[in-house]
Structures are given as structure tokens and as C-alpha cells.
LUMVO-197826 format. One record per residue (C-alpha): chain; y, z, x; residue number from 1. Coordinates in steps of 0.05 Angstrom, whole numbers. Layout:
+-------+--------+--------+--------+------+
| chain |     yy |     zz |     xx | resi |
+-------+--------+--------+--------+------+
|     A |      Y |      Z |      X |  NUM |
...
+-------+--------+--------+--------+------+
END
This chain:
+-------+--------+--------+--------+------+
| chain |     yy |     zz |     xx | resi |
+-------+--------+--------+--------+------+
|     A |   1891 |   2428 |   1571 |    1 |
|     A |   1913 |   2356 |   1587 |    2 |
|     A |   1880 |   2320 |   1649 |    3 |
|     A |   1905 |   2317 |   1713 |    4 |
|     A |   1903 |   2246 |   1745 |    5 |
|     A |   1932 |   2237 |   1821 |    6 |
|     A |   1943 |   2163 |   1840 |    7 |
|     A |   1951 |   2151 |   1918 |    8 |
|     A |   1992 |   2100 |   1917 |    9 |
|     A |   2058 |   2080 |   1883 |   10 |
|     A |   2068 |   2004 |   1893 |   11 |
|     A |   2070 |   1959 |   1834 |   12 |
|     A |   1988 |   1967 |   1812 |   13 |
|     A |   1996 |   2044 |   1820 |   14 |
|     A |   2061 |   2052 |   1786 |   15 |
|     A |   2040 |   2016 |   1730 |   16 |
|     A |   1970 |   2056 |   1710 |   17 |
|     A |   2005 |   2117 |   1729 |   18 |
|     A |   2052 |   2098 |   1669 |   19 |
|     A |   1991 |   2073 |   1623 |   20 |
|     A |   1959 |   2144 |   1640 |   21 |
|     A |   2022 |   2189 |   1630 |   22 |
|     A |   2032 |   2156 |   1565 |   23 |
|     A |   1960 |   2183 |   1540 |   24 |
|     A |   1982 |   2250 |   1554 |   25 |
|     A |   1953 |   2264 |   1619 |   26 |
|     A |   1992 |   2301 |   1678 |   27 |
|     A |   1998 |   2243 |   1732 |   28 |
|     A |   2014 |   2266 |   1809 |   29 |
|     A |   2042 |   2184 |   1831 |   30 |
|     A |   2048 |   2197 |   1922 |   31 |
|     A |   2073 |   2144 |   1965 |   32 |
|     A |   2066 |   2152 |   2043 |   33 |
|     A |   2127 |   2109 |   2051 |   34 |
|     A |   2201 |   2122 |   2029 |   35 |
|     A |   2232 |   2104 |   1966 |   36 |
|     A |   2239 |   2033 |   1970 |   37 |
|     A |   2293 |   2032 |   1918 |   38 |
|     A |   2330 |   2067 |   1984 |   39 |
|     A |   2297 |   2040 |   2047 |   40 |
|     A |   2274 |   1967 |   2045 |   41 |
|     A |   2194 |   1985 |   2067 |   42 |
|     A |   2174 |   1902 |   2048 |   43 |
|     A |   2223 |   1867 |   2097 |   44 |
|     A |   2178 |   1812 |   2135 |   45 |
|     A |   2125 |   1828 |   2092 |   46 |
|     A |   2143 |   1804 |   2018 |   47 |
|     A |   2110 |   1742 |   2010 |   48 |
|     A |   2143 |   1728 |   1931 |   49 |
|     A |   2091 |   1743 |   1883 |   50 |
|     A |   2070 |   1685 |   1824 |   51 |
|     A |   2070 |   1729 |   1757 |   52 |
|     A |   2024 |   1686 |   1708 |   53 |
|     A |   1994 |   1714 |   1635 |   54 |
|     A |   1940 |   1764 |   1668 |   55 |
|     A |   2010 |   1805 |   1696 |   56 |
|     A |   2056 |   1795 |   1643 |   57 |
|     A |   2000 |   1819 |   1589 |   58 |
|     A |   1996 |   1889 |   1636 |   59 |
|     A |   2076 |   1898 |   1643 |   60 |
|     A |   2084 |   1886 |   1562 |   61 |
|     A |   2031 |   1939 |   1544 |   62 |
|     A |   2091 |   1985 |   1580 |   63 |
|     A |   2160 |   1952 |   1567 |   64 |
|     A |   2169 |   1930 |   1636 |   65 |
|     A |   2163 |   1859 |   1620 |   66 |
|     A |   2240 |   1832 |   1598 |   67 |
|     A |   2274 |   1873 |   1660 |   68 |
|     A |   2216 |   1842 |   1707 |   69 |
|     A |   2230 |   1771 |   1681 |   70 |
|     A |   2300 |   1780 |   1688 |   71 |
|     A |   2294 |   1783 |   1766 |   72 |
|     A |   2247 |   1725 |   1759 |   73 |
|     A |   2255 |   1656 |   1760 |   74 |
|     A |   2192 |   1597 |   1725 |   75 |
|     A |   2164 |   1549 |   1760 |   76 |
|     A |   2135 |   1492 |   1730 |   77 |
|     A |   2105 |   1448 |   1782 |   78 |
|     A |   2082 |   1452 |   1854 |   79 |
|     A |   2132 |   1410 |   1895 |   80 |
|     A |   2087 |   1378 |   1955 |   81 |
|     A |   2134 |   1354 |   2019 |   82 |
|     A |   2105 |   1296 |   2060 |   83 |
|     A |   2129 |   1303 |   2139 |   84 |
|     A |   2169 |   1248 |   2111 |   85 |
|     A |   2206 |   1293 |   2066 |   86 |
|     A |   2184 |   1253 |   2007 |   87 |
|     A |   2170 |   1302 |   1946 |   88 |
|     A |   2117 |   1297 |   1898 |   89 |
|     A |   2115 |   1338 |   1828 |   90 |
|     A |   2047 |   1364 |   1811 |   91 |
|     A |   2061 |   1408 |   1738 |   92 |
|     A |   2019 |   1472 |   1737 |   93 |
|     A |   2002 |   1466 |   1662 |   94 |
|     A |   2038 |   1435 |   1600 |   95 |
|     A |   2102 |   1430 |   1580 |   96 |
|     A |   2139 |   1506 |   1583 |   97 |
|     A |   2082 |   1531 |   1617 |   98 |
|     A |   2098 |   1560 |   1686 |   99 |
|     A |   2080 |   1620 |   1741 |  100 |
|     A |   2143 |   1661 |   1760 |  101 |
|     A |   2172 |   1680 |   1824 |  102 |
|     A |   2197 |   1747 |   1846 |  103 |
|     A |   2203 |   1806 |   1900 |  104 |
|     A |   2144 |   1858 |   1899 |  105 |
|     A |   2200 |   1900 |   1910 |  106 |
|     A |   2234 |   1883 |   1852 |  107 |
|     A |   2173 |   1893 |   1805 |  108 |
|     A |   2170 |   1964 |   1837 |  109 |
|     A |   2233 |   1980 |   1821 |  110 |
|     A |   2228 |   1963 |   1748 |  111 |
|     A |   2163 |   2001 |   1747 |  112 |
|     A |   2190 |   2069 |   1794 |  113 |
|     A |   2250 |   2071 |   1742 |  114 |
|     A |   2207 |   2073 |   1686 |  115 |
|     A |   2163 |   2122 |   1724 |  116 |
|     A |   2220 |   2168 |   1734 |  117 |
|     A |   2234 |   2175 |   1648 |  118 |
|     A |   2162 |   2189 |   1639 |  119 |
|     A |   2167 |   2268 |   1634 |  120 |
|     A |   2091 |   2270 |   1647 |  121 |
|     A |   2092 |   2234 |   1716 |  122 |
|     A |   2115 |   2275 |   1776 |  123 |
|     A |   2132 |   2223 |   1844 |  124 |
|     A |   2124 |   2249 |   1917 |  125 |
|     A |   2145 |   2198 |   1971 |  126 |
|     A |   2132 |   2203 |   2039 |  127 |
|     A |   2063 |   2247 |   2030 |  128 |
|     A |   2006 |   2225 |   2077 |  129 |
|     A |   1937 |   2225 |   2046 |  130 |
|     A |   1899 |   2274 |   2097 |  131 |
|     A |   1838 |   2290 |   2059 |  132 |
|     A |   1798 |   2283 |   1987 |  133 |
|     A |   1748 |   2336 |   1970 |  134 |
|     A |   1715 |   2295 |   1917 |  135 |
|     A |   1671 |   2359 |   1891 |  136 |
|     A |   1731 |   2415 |   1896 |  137 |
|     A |   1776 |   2361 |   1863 |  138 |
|     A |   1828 |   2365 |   1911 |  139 |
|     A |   1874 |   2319 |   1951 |  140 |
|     A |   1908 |   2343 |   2018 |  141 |
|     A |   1968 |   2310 |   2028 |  142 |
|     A |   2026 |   2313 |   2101 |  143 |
|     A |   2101 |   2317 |   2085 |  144 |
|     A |   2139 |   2312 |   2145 |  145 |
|     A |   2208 |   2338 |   2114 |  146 |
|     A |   2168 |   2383 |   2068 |  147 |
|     A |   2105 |   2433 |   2071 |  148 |
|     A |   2044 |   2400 |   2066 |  149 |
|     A |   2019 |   2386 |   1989 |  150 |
|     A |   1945 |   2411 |   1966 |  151 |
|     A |   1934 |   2373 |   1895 |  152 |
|     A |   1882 |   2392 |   1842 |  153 |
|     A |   1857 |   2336 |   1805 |  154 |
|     A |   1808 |   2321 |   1747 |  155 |
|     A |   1815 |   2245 |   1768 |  156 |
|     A |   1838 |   2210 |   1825 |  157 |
|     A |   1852 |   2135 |   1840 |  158 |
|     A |   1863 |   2103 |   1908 |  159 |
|     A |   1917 |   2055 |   1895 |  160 |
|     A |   1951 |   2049 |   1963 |  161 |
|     A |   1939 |   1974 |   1985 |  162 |
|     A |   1895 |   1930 |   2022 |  163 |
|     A |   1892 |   1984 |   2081 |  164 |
|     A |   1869 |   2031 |   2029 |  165 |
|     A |   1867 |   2102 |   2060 |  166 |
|     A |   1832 |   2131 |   1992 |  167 |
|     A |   1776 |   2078 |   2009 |  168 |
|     A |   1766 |   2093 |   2081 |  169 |
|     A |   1755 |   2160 |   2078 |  170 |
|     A |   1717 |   2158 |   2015 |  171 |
|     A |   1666 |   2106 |   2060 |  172 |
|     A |   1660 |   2157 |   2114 |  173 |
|     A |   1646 |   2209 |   2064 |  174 |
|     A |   1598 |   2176 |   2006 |  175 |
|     A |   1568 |   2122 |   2044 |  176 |
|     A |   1608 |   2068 |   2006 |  177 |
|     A |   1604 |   1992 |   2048 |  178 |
|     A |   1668 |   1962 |   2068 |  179 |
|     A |   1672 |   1896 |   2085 |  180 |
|     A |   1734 |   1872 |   2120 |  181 |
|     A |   1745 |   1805 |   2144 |  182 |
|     A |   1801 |   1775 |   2177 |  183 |
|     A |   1811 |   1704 |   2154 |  184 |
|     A |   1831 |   1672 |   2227 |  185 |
|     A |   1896 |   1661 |   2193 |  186 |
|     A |   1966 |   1704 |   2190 |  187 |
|     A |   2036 |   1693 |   2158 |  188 |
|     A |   2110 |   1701 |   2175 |  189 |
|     A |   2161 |   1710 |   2132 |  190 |
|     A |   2222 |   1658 |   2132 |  191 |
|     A |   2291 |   1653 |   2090 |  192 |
|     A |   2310 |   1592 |   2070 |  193 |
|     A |   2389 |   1616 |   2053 |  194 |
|     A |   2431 |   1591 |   1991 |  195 |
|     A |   2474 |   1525 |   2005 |  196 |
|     A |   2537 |   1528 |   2005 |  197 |
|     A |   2552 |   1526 |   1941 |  198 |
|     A |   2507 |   1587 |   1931 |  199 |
|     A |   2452 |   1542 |   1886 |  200 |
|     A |   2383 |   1527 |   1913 |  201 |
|     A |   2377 |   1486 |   1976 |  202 |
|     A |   2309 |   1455 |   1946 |  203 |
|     A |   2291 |   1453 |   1873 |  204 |
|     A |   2291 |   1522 |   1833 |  205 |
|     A |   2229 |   1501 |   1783 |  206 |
|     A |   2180 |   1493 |   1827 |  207 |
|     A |   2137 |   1527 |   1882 |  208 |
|     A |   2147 |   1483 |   1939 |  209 |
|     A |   2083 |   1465 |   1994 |  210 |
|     A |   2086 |   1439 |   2064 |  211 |
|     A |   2014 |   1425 |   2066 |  212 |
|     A |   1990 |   1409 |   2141 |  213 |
|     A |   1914 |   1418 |   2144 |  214 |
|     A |   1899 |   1484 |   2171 |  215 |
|     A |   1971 |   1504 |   2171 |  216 |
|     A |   2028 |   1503 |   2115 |  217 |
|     A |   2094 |   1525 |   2098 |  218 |
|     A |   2112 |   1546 |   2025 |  219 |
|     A |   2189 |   1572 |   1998 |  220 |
|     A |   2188 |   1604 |   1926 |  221 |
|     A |   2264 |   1620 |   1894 |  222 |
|     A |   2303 |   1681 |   1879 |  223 |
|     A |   2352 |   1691 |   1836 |  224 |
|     A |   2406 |   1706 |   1888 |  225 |
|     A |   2393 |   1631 |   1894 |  226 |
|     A |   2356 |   1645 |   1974 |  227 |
|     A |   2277 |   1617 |   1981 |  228 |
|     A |   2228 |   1659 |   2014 |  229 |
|     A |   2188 |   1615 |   2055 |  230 |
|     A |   2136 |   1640 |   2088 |  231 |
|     A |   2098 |   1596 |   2146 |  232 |
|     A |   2011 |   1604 |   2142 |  233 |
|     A |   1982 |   1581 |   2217 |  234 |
|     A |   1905 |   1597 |   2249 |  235 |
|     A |   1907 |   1659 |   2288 |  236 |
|     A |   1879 |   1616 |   2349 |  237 |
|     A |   1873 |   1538 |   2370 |  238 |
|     A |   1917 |   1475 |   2350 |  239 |
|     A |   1982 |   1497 |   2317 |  240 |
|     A |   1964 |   1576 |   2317 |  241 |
|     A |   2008 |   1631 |   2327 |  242 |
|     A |   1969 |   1641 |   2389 |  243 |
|     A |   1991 |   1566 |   2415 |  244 |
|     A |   2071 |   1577 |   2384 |  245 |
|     A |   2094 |   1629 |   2442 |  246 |
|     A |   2159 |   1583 |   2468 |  247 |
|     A |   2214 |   1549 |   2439 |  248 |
|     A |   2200 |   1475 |   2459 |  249 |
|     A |   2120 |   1485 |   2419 |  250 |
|     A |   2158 |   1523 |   2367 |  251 |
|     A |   2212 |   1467 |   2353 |  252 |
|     A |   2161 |   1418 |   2361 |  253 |
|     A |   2124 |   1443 |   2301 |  254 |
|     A |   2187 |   1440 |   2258 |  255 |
|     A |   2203 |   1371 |   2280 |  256 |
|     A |   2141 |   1344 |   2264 |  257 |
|     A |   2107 |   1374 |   2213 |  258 |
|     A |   2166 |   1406 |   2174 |  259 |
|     A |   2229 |   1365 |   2190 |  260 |
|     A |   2264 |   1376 |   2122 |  261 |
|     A |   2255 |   1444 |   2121 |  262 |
|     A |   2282 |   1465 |   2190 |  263 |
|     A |   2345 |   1450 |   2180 |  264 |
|     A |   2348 |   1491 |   2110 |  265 |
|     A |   2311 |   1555 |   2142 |  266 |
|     A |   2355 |   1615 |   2169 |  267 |
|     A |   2337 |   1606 |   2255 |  268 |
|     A |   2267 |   1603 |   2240 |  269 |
|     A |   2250 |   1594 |   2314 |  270 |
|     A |   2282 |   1659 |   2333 |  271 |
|     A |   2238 |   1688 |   2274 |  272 |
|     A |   2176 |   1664 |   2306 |  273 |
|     A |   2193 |   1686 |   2382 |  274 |
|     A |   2221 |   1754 |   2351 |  275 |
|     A |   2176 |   1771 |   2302 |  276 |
|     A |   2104 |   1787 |   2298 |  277 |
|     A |   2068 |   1755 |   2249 |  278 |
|     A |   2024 |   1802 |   2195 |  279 |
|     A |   1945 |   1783 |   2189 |  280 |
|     A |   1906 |   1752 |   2131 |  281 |
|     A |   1852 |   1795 |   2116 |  282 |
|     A |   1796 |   1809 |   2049 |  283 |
|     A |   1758 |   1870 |   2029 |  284 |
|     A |   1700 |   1880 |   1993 |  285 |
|     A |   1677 |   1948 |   1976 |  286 |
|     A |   1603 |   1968 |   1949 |  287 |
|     A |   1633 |   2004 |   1891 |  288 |
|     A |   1696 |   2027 |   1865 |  289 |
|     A |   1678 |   2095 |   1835 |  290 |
|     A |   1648 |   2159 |   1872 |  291 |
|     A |   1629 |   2225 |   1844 |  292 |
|     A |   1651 |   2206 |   1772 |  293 |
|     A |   1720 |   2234 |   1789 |  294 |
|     A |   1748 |   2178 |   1844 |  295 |
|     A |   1767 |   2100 |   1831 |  296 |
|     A |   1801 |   2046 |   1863 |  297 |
|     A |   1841 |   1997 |   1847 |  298 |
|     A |   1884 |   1939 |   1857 |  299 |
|     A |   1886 |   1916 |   1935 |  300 |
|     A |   1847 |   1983 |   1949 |  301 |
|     A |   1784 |   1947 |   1919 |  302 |
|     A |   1794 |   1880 |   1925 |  303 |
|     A |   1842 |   1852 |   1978 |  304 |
|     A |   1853 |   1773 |   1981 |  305 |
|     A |   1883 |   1721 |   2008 |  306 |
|     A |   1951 |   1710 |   1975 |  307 |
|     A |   1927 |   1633 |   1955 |  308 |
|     A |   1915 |   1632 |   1886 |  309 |
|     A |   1974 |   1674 |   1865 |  310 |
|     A |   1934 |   1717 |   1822 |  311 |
|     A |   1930 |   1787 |   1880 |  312 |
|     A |   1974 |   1828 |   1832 |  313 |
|     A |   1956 |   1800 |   1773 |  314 |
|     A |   1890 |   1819 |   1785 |  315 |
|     A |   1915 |   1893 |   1799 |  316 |
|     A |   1957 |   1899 |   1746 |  317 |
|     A |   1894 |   1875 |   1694 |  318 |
|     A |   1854 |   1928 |   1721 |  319 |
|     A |   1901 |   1977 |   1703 |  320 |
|     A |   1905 |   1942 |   1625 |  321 |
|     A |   1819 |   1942 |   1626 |  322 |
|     A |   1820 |   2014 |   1646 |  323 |
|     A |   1872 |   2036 |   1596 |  324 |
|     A |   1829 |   1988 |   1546 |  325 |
|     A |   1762 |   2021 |   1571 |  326 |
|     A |   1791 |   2096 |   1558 |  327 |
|     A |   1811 |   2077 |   1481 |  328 |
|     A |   1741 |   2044 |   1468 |  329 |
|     A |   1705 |   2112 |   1500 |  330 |
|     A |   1755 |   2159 |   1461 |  331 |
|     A |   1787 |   2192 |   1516 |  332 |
|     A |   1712 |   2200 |   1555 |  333 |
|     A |   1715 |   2187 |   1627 |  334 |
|     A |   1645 |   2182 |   1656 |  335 |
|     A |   1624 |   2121 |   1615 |  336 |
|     A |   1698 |   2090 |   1623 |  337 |
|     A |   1701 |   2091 |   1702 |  338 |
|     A |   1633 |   2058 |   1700 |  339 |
|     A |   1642 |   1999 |   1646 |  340 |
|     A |   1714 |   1985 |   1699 |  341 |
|     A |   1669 |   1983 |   1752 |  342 |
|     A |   1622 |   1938 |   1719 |  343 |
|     A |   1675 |   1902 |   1681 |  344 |
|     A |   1728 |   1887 |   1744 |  345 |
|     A |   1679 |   1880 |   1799 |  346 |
|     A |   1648 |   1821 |   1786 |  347 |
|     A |   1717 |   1790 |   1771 |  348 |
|     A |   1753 |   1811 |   1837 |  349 |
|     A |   1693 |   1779 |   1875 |  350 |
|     A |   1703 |   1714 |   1837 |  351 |
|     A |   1776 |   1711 |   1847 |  352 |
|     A |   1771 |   1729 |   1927 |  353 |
|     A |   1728 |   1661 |   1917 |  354 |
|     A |   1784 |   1622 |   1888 |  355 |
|     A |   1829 |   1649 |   1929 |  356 |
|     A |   1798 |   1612 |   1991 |  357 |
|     A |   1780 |   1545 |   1956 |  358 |
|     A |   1855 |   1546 |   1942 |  359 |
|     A |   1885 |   1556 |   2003 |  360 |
|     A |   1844 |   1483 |   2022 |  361 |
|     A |   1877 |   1466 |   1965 |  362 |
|     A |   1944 |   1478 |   1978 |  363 |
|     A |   1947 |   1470 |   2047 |  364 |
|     A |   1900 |   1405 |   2055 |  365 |
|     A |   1877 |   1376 |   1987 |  366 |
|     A |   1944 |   1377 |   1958 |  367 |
|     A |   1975 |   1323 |   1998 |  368 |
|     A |   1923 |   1273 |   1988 |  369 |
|     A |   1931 |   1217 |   1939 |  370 |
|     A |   1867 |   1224 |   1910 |  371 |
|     A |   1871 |   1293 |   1897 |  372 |
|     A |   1937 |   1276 |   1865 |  373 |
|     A |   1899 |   1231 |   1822 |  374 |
|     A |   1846 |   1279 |   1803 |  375 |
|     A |   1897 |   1323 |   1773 |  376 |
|     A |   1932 |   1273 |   1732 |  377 |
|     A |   1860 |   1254 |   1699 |  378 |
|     A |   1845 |   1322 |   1686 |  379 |
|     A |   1911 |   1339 |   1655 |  380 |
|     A |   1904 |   1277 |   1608 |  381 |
|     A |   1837 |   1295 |   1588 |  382 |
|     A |   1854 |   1360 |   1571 |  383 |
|     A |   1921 |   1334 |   1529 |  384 |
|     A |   1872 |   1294 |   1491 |  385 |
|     A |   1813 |   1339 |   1481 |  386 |
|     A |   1833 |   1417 |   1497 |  387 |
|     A |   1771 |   1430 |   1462 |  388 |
|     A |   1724 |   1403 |   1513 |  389 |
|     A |   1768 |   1411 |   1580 |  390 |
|     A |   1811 |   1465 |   1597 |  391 |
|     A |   1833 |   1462 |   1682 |  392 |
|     A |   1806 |   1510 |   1728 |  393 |
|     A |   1877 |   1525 |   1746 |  394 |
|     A |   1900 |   1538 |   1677 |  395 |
|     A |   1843 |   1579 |   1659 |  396 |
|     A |   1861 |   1623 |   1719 |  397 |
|     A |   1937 |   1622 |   1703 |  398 |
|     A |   1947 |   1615 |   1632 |  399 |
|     A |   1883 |   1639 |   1593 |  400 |
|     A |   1879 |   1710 |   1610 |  401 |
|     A |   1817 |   1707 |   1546 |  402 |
|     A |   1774 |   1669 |   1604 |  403 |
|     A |   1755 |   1722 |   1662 |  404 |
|     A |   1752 |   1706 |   1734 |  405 |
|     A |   1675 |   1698 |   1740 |  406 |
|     A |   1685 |   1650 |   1675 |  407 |
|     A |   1731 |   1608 |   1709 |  408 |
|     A |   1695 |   1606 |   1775 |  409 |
|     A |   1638 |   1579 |   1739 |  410 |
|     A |   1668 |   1529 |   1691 |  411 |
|     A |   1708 |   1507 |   1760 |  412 |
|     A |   1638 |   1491 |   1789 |  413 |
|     A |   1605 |   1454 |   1728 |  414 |
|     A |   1677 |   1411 |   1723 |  415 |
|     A |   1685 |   1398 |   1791 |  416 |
|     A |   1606 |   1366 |   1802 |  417 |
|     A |   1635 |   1315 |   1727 |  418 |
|     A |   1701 |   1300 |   1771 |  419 |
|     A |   1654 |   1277 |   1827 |  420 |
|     A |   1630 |   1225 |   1789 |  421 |
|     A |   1695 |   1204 |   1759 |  422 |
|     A |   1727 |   1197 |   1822 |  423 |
|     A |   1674 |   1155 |   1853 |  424 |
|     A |   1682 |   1102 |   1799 |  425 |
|     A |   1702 |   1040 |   1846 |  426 |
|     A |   1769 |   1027 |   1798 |  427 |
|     A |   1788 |   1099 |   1781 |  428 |
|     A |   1855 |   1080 |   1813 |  429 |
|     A |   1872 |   1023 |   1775 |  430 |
|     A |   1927 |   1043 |   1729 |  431 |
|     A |   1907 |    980 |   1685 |  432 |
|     A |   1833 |   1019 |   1669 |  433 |
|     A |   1865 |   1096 |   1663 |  434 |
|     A |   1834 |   1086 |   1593 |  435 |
|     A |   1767 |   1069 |   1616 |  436 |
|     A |   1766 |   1130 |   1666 |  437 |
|     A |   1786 |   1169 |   1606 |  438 |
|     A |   1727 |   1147 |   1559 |  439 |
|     A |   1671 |   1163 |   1628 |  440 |
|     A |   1705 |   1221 |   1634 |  441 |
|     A |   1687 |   1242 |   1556 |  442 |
|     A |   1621 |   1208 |   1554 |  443 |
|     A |   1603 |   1253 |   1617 |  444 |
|     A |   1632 |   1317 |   1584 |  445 |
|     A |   1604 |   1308 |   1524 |  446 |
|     A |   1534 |   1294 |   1548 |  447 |
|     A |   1547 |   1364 |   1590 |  448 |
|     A |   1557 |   1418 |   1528 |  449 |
|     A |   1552 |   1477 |   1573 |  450 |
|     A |   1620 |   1460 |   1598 |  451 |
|     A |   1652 |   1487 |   1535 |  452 |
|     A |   1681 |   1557 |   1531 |  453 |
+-------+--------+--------+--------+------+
END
């Protein structure tokens, strides 16, 4: 008798381990609360453009998904950093032909519902509620409001549905689990930035372009349609906070000053702040991730972050590829597979809700500043030269999917405390002695082993 798996839940991270799981056999129940969103549109306002990197594409190749996801994708190879001047700087995200890729999360569910709906083993129920688990009876009580309501029995059941996780709420009222959810004090909108008239890209296609303003920015990634979705990051309260932005004169203001060459390239953004309500910033942290041996989370329903680091889906989708991993190594077992995830992911989500927050300094302070500029360049030439002893924290995040969150977190510490000293040398700016910062560089790396990995 083959096992019965429900997943709550059927947004990209969902989808895709309801496929992985369907594909080993098992009877897979995939329920959505919301409508079909190859029908309704249920991301408008909300789709801040996902960054697929190595981590994702690894997860969507283990189920064919990966050549009809890129081809609603676009690369970009650099971060594209506008001064309130409107003067551009490059900064590459890796080598040469390395680069993150932009596209919808409702795109990526589409690819992934199609291929749900040829996978004889996976049966999809939209608009059914979660009302109630009964972890011991193994059963899952679900409200239809065009239909009866929908009692599931299930050998297994994960709680994929989001960063609002309903699976994890009641399963912390029920099993003692602790939740923590904090709100970062910052929220987003989402803006268009629309074709030009030619219908190409009113700023550069290649690269994922930063407005960074202190405690506030304003970033645009492309879509293939040739539109950018822009999406403005202010403080909840204080200086230049959504609180602060409730007229048109503080509103315009903003743009004029702080984002002059992007106002005229944005679809009324104004209106879009008076009209629209922004949509909160908020991480969760959850004591564990199994309960009972027969209930799991993942994706956002464990581990919600901050949007900063690009890496929110990735993440979910390589907890789906661990899992599916995990089950093969245990033979089809379980109990011991559910707890090496747990021990396996956990640990890795935490670190990456860490990086997650560093970056968003990053992108929205650090990365105007000359001498973070700087930094970068001498890290990228050190690594050119000797990959052996220096691999970025960024491109061990991005690019090495080999090199785990926690890894990179750590390595990120140890090479950031070297790049201290580097950048304190008196002439590390002098273009004439780039060969002498090179050679302190090494003799500091070199005299710190534990940095290799």
C-alpha cells in the first residue's frame, strides 16, 4: 500500500516536493487555500521577483522544471548601484557567465502546477482552508466554500503554505512548538517600472539594479516582457517611513531627492504609494520542524526571511532536494529521515535568516560607499588569483551550493575580520600599490589556514 503524503500548501516550495514525492510512488493530496493562480492573479502587489541562483536550479533539474523556468527568466550579472545623481556603478556578482536570474514567483508556479497536473499520483484541491490537523488520527480537516468540506487521511503531512504558515500555528497551539515572529520595522511596495517605448528595458536588462539610501532603498529586477519590478523598502516608522510618506508633496519629495532617475521611469508611483498599502517585513523561527514523527515544515513555513539575500526560495526549494536526498539514503524509512532534515536544514535556515539581514545593510547602505566598492574589487582579484585560498561570501552563498549556509556564515566571519586589516592599510586605495594590497592580503590568508574550505 503506497503512502499517503498531504502537503498544505501549493506555491512553488510545495509544488515542487509534492512532485519529488509523487515520483517515489507515494499518493500526494497538494491543497491551496487560494485560487488557481494560473486563473486569478493571487501575487499582484506582492511579487517581489525572485533571484534563482545554483541552490534552486539544482532542486528544479532533479524534476525537469528547469529549461521552461529559465525560459521566463532573464541573468543578471552585476548589481547596478544608482547614486541620487543617477550615476551607475557595475558591481559583478561572480565571474565571468556567472549570474542570479530574475523571474515571477508566479511564473515558477506555473511551470511547477503544470507539471503537477501530469503526475497521475498527485491529486490538487484549490481553495481548501486548513481547519484542523489531528496529528495522532492522521487526519487533516480542510473548508471548501464551493464544495463540501474535505476530511484527509494521511501517513505524512507537510505544512508548506508560506511565511503565515497555518500548519505551524496550529501545530504550536497543539505540541507546544515556539514561534518566534518578528517584524523587521521595515515593509515593501511593489512598483512597475513599464517597457520604453520601444518595448526594450528602460534601465539595463543584466543587472539587478539598487537605489541604496541608508535605511531605505529602491531595487527594479527585469522581465522578459521587457517591464522591471521595482519594489521600494522604507522603515515602518521615523525619517523617510511609510508612516512619514502619507501626502503627495512628502511622497514626491522622496522621488526627487533620493530617486530622481527612477521617477520618471516608474508607472505613477506616487498614486501607488497613496493607494496602496504597503505589505510588512517579517522572520520566523520555529523550535522544530517535525511533530509526532508524521508532520514537517518547510520552506517559508519554517523559516521566513527577509527577501535580502535572494536566497528565500532557494532555500525552500533545497529543502525539498535534502528531503528527497534524506528518503533515498534511509531506503524509503521515514522516522530517521524527517529527523536528519530537521537536523540537516535547521541549522542552515538560521544561518541564512543571518545573512539575510547583514545584506540588506549591504544593499541598502554599504553598497554605495566607495570603500565598500573597493573591498569587493580586492576580494574578487584575490580570488581570480588564488580560488584555492578565497572563495567570496557572496559566491559561496550563490554559486557553491557544495558550501551550506552555516559554512558560509562562518567563512564570511573569519574573511571579513582578514578584510579589516586590508582595508585599514593607509594606501589600500592607491591604484599604483593594488599589487602590494594583493601580496598582505595572501600573507594574511595564508598565515590563517582555517579559512580554507
Amino acid at each position: 500500500m503506497s503512502v499517503r503524503v498531504v502537503v498544505v500548501g501549493a506555491g512553488p516550495v510545495g509544488t515542487l516536493l509534492a512532485i519529488m514525492l509523487a515520483r517515489e510512488g507515494m499518493q500526494v493530496d497538494l491543497l491551496e487555500a487560494r485560487t488557481d493562480s494560473r486563473i486569478h492573479d493571487v501575487y499582484e502587489g506582492r511579487s517581489i521577483n525572485i533571484a534563482l541562483s545554483e541552490r534552486g536550479w539544482l532542486a528544479l533539474s532533479r524534476v525537469g522544471a528547469d529549461d521552461a523556468v529559465r525560459a521566463v527568466s532573464l541573468p543578471m550579472s552585476a548589481r547596478a548601484m544608482h547614486d541620487r545623481e543617477g550615476a551607475v556603478t557595475l558591481q559583478p556578482y561572480g565571474q565571468p557567465g556567472e549570474a542570479i536570474w530574475s523571474v515571477s514567483r508566479a511564473a515558477v508556479n506555473e511551470v511547477l502546477l503544470d507539471l503537477a497536473d501530469q503526475e497521475p499520483n498527485i491529486t490538487v484541491h484549490f481553495e481548501a482552508v486548513l481547519a484542523a490537523i489531528d496529528v495522532p488520527g492522521q487526519q487533516a480537516s480542510f473548508t471548501r466554500p464551493e464544495h463540501s468540506d474535505l476530511k484527509l487521511s494521511f501517513d505524512y503531512l507537510f505544512g508548506a503554505d508560506g511565511a503565515n504558515s497555518k500548519v505551524r500555528r496550529l501545530l504550536a497551539e497543539d505540541h507546544g512548538a515556539e514561534v518566534d515572529v518578528r517584524r523587521m520595522g521595515h515593509s515593501y511596495l511593489e512598483l512597475t517600472m513599464p517597457p520604453a517605448p520601444d518595448g526594450s528595458h528602460a534601465v539595463a536588462a543584466d543587472a539587478l539594479h539598487i537605489w541604496p539610501r541608508g535605511n531605505h532603498m529602491l531595487i527594479a529586477l527585469p522581465n522578459p516582457d521587457g517591464s522591471m519590478t521595482a519594489t521600494a523598502f522604507l522603515p515602518d516608522e521615523g525619517k523617510n517611513s511609510f508612516a512619514s510618506l502619507t501626502d503627495r508633496e512628502a511622497i514626491e519629495s522622496l522621488f526627487d531627492r533620493d530617486f530622481p532617475d527612477a521617477r520618471p521611469l516608474l508607472e505613477q508611483p506616487v498614486a501607488r504609494f497613496l493607494g496602496t498599502r504597503p505589505s510588512m517585513l517579517a522572520l520566523a523561527k520555529v523550535s522544530r520542524w517535525v511533530f509526532g514523527g508524521r508532520v514537517a515544515l518547510i520552506g517559508d513555513s519554517a523559516h521566513a526571511i527577509v527577501p535580502f539575500y535572494g536566497q528565500g526560495l532557494n532555500c525552500g526549494f533545497e529543502d525539498c532536494r535534502t528531503f528527497a536526498d534524506l528518503l533515498a539514503q534511509h531506503n524509503g524509512s521515514w522516522a530517521p529521515t524527517l529527523a536528519a532534515y530537521e537536523a540537516a536544514r535547521k541549522p542552515n535556515a538560521d544561518a541564512l535568516s543571518e545573512l539575510a539581514m547583514q545584506n540588506f545593510t549591504e544593499m541598502s547602505e554599504l553598497s554605495g560607499q566607495p570603500e565598500f566598492l573597493l573591498q569587493k574589487t580586492i576580494e574578487r582579484d584575490f580570488h581570480r588569483a588564488h580560488p584555492e585560498l578565497w572563495v567570496p561570501l557572496y559566491t559561496q552563498v550563490t554559486f557553491l551550493p557544495e558550501v551550506s549556509y552555516s559554512e558560509a556564515l562562518a567563512a564570511g566571519v573569519r574573511q571579513q575580520k582578514i578584510m579589516d586589516q586590508v582595508m585599514a592599510l593607509p594606501w589600500v586605495a592607491d591604484a599604483d600599490r593594488s599589487a602590494d594590497v594583493q601580496q598582505f592580503l595572501l600573507d594574511l590568508v595564508t598565515n590563517h589556514h582555517q579559512l580554507n574550505f
